[in-house]
NUDREN-280594 format. One record per atom (N, C-alpha, C, O): atom name; x, y, z. Coordinates in Angstrom, 1 decimal. Example, Ala and Ser with C-alpha at 12.3 -4.5 7.8 and 13.67 -1.06 7.14 Angstrom:
{name N u 13.2 v -5.7 w 7.8}
{name CA u 12.3 v -4.5 w 7.8}
{name C u 13.2 v -3.3 w 7.8}
{name O u 14.2 v -3.3 w 8.5}
{name N u 12.8 v -2.2 w 7.1}
{name CA u 13.7 v -1.1 w 7.1}
{name C u 12.9 v 0.0 w 7.9}
{name O u 13.4 v 1.1 w 8.0}
This chain:
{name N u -82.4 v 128.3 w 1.2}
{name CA u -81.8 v 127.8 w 0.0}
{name C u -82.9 v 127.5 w -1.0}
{name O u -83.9 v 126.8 w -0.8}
{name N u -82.5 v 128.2 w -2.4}
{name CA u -83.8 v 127.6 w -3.4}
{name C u -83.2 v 126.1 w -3.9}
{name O u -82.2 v 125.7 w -4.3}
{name N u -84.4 v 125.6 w -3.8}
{name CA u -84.9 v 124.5 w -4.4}
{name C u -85.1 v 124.5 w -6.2}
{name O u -86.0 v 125.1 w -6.8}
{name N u -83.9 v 123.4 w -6.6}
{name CA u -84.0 v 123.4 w -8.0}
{name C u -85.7 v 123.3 w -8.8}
{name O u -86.6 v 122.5 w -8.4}
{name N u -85.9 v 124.2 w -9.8}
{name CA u -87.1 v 124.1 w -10.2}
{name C u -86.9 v 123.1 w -11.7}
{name O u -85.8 v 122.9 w -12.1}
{name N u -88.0 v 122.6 w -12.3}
{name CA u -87.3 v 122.1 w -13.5}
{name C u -87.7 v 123.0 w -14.7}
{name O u -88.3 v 124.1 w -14.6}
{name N u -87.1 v 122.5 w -15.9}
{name CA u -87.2 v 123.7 w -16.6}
{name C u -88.7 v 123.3 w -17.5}
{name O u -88.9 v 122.2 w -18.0}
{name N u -89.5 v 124.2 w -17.6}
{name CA u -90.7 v 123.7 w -18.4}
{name C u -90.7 v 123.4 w -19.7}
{name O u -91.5 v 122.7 w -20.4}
{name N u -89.4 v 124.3 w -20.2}
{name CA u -90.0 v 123.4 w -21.7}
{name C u -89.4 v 121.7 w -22.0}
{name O u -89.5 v 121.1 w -23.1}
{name N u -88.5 v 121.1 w -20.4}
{name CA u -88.5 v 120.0 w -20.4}
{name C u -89.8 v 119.0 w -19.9}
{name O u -89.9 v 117.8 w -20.2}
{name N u -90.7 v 119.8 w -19.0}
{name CA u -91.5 v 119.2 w -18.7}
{name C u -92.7 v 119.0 w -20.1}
{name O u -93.6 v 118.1 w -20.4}
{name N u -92.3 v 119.9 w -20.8}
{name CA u -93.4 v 119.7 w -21.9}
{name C u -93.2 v 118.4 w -22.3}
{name O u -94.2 v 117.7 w -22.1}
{name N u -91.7 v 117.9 w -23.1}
{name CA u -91.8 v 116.8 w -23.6}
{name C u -91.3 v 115.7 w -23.1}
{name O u -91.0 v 114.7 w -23.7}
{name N u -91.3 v 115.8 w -21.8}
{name CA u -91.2 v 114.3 w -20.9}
{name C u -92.9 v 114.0 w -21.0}
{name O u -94.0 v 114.5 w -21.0}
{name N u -91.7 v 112.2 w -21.1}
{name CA u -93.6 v 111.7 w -20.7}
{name C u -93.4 v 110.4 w -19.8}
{name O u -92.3 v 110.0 w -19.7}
{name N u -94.4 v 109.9 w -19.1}
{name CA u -93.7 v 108.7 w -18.4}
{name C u -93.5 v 107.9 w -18.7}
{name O u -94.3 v 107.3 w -19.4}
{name N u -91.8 v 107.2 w -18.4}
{name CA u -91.6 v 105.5 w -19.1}
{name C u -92.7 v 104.7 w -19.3}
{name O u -92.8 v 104.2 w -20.4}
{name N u -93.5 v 104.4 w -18.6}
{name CA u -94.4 v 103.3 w -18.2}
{name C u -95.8 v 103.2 w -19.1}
{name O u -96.2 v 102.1 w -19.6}
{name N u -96.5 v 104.7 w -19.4}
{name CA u -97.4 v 105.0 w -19.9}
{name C u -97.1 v 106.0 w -20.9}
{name O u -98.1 v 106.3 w -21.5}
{name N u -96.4 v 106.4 w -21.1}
{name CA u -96.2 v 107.5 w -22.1}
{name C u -97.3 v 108.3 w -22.0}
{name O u -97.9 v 108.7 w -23.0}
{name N u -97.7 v 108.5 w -20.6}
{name CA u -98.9 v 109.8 w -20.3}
{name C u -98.2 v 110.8 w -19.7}
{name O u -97.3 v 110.6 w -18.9}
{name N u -98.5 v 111.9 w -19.9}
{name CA u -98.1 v 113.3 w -19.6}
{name C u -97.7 v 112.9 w -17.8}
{name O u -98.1 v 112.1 w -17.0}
{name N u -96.6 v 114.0 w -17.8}
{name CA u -96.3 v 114.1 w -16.0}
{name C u -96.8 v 115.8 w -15.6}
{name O u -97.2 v 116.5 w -16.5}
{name N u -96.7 v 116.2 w -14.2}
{name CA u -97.1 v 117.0 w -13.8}
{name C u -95.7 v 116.8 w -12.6}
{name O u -95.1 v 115.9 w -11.9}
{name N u -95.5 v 118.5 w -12.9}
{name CA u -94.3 v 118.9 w -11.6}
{name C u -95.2 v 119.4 w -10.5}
{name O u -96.2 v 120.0 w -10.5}
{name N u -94.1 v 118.7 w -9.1}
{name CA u -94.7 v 118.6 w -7.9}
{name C u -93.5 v 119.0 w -7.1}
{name O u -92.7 v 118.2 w -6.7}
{name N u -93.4 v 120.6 w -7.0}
{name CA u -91.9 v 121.4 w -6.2}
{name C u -91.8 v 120.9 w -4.6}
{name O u -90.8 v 120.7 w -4.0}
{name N u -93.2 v 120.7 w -4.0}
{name CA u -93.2 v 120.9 w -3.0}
{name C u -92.5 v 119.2 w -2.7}
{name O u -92.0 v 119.1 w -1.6}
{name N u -92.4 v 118.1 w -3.4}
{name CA u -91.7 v 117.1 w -3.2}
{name C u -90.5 v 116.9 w -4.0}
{name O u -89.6 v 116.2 w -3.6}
{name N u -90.4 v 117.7 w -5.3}
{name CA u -89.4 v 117.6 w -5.9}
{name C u -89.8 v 116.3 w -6.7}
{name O u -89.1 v 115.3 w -6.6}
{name N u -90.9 v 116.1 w -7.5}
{name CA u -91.2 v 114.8 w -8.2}
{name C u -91.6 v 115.5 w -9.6}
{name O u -91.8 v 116.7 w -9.8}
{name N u -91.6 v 114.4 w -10.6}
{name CA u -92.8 v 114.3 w -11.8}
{name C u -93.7 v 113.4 w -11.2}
{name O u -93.3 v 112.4 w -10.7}
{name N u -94.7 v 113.6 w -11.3}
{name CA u -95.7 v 112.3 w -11.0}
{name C u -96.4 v 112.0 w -12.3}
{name O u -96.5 v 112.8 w -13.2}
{name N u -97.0 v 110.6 w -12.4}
{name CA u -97.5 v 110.3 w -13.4}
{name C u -98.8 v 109.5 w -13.0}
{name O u -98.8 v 108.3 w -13.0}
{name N u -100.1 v 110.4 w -12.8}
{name CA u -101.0 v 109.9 w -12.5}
{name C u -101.5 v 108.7 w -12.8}
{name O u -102.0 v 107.9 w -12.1}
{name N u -101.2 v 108.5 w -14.3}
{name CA u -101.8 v 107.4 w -15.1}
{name C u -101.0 v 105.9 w -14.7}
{name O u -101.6 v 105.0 w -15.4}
{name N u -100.3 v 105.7 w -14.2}
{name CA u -99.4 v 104.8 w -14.0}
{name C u -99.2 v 104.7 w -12.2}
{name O u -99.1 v 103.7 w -11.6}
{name N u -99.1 v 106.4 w -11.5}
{name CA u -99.6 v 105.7 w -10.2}
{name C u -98.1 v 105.8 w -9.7}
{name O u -97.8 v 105.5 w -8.6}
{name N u -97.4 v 106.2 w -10.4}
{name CA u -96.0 v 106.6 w -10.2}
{name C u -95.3 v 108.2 w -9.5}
{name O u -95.9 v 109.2 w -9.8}
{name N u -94.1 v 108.3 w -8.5}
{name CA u -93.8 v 109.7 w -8.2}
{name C u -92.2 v 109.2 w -9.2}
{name O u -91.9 v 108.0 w -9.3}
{name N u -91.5 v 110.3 w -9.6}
{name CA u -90.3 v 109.9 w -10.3}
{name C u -89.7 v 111.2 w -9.4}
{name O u -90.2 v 112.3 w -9.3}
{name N u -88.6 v 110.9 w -8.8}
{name CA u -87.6 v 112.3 w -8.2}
{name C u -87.1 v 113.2 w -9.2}
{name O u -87.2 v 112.9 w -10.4}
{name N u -86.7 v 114.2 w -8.8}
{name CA u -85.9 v 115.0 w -9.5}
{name C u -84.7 v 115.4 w -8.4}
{name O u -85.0 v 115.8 w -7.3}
{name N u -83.0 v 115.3 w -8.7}
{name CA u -82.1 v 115.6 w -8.1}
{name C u -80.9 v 116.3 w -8.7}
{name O u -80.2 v 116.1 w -9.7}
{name N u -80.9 v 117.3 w -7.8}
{name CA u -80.2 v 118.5 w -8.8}
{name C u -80.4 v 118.9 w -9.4}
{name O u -79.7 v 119.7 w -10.0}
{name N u -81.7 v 118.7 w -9.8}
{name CA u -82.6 v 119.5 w -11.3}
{name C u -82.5 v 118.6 w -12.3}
{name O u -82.4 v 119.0 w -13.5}
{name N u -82.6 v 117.3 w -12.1}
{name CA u -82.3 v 116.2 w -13.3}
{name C u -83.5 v 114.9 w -12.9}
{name O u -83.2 v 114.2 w -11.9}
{name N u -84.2 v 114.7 w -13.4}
{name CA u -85.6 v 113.9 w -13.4}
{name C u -84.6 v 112.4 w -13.9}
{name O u -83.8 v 112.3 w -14.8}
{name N u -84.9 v 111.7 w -13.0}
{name CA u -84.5 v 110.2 w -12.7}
{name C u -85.5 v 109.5 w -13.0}
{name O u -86.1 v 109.2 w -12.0}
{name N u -86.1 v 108.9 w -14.4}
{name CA u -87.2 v 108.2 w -14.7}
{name C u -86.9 v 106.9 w -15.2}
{name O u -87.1 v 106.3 w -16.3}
{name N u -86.4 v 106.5 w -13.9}
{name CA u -86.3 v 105.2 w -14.0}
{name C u -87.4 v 104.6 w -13.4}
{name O u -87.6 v 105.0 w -12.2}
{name N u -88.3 v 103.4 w -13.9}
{name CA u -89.3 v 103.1 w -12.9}
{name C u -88.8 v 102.5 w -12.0}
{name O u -89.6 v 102.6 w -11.0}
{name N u -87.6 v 101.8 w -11.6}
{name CA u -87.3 v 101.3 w -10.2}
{name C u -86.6 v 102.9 w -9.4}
{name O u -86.6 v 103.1 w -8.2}
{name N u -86.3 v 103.5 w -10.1}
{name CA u -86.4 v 104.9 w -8.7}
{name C u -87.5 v 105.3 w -8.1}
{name O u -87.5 v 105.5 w -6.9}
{name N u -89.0 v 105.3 w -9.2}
{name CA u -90.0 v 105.6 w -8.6}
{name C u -90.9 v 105.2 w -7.4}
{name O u -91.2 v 104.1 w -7.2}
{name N u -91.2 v 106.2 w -6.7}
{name CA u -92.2 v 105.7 w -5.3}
{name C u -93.8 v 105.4 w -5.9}
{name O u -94.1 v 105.6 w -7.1}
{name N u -94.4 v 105.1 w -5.5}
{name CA u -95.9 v 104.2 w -5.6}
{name C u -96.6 v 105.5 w -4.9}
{name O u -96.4 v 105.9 w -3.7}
{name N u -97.4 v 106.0 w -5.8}
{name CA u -98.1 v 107.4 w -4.8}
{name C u -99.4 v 106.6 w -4.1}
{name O u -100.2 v 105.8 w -4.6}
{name N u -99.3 v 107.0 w -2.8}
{name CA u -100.3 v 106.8 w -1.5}
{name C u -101.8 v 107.3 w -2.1}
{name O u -102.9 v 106.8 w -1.7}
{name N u -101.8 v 108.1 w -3.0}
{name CA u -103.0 v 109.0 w -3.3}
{name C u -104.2 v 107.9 w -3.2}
{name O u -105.4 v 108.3 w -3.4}
């Protein structure tokens, strides 16, 4: 089954709630992450959930 991709010219102008610093798509989890902030945000169904209480705390 393919796995929803997101569309890039949405990833252009998302930015993160928290920091208003750029995100980066991550297929292999299905996230935006937002390094600067230290945040993963899901994506479900092809629809980016940027809510910071959805977000996971990246392990990195």
């Amino acid at each position: 089954m393919n796995e929803p991709e997101i569309d890039r010219r949405l990833l252009e102008i998302l930015v993160c709630p928290v920091t208003k610093g750029p995100l980066e798509w991550r297929p292999q989890t299905r996230e935006l992450i937002s390094r600067q902030a230290g945040l993963a945000f899901p994506v479900r169904d092809g629809v980016p959930i940027m809510l910071p209480d959805e977000a996971r705390t990246l392990d990195e």
